[in-house]
N, C-alpha and C positions, 0 to 999 in steps of 0.2 A: 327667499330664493337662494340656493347654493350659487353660491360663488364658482366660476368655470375653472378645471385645471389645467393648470399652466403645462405645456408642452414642452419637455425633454429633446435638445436637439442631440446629434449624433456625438459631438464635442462631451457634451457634458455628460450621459452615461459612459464615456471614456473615459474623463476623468473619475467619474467616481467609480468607474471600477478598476480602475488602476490607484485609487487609493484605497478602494477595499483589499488589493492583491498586496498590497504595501503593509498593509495593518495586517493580514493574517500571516505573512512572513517573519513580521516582525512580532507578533505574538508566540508564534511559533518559534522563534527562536527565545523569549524570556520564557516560555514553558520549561523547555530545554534546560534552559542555563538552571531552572531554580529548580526541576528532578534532578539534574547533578548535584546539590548540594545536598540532598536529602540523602538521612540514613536509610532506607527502609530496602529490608533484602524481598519485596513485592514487586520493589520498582526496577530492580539490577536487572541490565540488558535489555532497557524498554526504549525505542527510538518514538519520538513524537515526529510524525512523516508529513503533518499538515493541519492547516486550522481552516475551517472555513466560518468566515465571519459576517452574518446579514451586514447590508449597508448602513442601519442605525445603530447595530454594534449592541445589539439586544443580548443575541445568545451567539455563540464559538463552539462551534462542536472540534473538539479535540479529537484528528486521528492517531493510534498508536502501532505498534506493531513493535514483536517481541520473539526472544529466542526459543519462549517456553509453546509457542501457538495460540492456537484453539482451547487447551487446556487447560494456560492461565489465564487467559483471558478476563473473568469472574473475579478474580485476585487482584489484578492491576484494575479495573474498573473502579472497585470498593477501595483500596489504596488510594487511586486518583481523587476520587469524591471524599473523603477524607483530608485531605490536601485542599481542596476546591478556593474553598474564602482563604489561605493564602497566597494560591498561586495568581486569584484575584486580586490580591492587596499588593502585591509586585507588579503585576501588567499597571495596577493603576499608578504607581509610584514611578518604575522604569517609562511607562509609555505617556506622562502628564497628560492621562485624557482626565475628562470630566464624568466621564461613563466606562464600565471595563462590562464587557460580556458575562452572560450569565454561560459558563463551563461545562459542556456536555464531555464526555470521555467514549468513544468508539473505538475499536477496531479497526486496523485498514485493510477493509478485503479485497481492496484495489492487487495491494502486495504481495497476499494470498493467491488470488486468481493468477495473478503473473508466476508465483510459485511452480502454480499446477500447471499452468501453462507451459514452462521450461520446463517442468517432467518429463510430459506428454512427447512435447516434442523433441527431447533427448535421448526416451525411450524407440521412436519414430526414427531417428535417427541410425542408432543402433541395430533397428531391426533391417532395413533398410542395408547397413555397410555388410550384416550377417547373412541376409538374401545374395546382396553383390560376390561374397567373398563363395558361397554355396554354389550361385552360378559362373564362375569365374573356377574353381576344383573341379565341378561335372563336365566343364567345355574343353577342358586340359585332358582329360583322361582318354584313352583309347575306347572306340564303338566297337560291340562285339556285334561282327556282320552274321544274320539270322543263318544266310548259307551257310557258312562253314559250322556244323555243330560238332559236338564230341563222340566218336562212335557209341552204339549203345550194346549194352551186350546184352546176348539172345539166351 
């Protein structure tokens, strides 16, 4: 007969997920520290923006975001993964765990979307001050009254 599972109070998924927020920060930041010491003109201009890391610290999906976009995207992934069982062998060295994640590498389309979303409504914006300024010259100018017209010649 299985054994009943033990109940999670409100305290302790607090702690552990404020030690999971603690570990992916701080993974996130030896990511960081050890792409900067890397030669590779793949990786130049790549921020790593966040990790997120299951509770048992199985796998870390690596987000990144870069000057190049969409475009490099394919480029930094394949560089990252290439890198991987180092960037591993530092988390486990800097971080003295017993276990280091297994390294996923993403994109952050969090960053993206907020990109396009400051477009949109900078463009919005813009259109909006060029309406104001449009109705603001038409309201200043003099109405030409339908009575009085110009004679017309016969």
């Amino acid at each position: 007969m299985p054994r009943p599972r033990r109940r999670t109070t409100d305290a302790q998924d607090r702690r552990r997920h404020e030690r999971t927020a603690r570990l992916s920060e701080t993974l996130r930041e030896v990511i960081a520290e050890e792409l900067a010491k890397l030669d590779d003109d793949r990786l130049t201009m790549v921020t790593i923006t966040a990790v997120d890391v299951d509770s048992e610290m199985n796998r870390g999906v690596v987000y990144f975001d870069s000057i190049h976009g969409e475009g490099g995207d394919d480029k930094i992934v394949e560089a990252l993964g290439e890198y991987r069982k180092r960037l591993q062998h530092e988390i486990a060295v800097q971080v003295k765990a017993r276990r280091t994640p297994v390294l996923q590498f993403k994109p952050d389309e969090t960053m993206r979307a907020a990109a396009r979303i400051d477009a949109v409504l900078r463009q919005d914006a813009e259109r909006r001050a060029a309406q104001m300024n449009a109705d603001r010259s038409g309201a200043g100018s003099p109405a030409v009254s339908p009575a009085v017209s110009p004679p017309v010649a016969e």
